[in-house]
C-alpha positions as CSV (number, residue, x, y, z in Angstrom):
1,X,0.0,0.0,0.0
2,X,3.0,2.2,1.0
3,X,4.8,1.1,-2.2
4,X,1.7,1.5,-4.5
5,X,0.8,5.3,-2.8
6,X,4.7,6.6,-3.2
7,X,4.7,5.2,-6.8
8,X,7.4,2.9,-6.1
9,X,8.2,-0.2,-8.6
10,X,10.3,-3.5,-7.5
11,X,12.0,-1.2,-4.4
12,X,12.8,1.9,-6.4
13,X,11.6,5.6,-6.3
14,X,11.7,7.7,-8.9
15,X,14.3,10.6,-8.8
16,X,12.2,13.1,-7.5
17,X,10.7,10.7,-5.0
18,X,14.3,9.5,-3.4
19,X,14.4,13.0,-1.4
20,X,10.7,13.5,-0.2
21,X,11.4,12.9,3.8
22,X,10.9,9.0,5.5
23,X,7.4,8.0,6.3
24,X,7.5,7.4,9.9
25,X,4.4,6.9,10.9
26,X,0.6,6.6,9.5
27,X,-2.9,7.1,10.5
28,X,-5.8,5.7,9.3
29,X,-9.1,7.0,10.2
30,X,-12.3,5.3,9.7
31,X,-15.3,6.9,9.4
32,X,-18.9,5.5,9.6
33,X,-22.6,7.0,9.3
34,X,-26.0,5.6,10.5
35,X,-29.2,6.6,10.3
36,X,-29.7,7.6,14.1
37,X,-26.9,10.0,13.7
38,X,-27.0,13.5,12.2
39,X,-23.0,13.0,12.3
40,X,-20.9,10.5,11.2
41,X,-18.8,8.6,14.0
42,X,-15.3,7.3,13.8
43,X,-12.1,6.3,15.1
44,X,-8.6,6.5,14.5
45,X,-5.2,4.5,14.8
46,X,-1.6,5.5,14.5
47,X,1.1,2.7,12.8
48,X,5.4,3.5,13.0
49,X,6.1,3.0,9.6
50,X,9.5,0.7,9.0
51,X,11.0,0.1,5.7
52,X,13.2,-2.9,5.3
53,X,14.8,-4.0,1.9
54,X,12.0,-5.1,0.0
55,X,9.1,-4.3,1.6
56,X,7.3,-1.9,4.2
57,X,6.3,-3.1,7.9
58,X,3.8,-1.0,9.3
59,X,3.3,-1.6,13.9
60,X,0.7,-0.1,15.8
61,X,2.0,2.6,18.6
62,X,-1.0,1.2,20.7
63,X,-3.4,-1.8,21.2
64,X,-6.7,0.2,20.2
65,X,-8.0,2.8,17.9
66,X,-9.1,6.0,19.5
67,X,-12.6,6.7,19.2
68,X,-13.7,9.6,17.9
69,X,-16.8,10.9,20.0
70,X,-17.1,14.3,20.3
71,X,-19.1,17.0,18.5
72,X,-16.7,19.4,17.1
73,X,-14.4,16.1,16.2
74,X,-17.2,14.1,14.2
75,X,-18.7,17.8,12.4
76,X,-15.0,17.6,11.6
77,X,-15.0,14.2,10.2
78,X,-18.2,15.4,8.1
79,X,-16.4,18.2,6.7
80,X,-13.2,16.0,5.5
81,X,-15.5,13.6,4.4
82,X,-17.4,16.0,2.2
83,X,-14.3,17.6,0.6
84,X,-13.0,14.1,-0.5
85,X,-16.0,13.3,-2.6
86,X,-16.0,16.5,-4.2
């Protein structure tokens, strides 16, 4: 997925891409939307990112994702969600 998102082929960046900085880390956010909720709800998770020879390792910096709960968060999430599909 790492691979795939920088544009890398069989382990190699392109020219321009071998001095964007190291990934470190990730997050992923999930978001979600059901028909009792005005807002949408979510959660989040943070991954180190490791990058070995041939491949990328990706490790979770905790155990669980954080829910994401409150108002002002999730009318955030609705507003990041909107600008993607536009």
């Amino acid at each position: 997925m790492i691979a795939n998102a920088l544009g890398q082929k069989n382990g190699t960046l392109a020219a321009e891409q071998q001095e964007w900085p190291a990934i470190k880390s990730l997050k992923v956010t999930a978001i979600a939307s059901y028909s009792s909720e005005e807002l949408p709800v979510g959660a989040s998770r943070r991954f180190k990112v490791v990058q070995k020879k041939d491949a990328w390792e990706v490790h979770p910096y905790s155990s669980e994702a954080r829910q994401i709960r409150s108002r002002a968060e999730r009318k955030e999430l609705r507003r990041l969600l909107e600008a993607t599909l536009r």
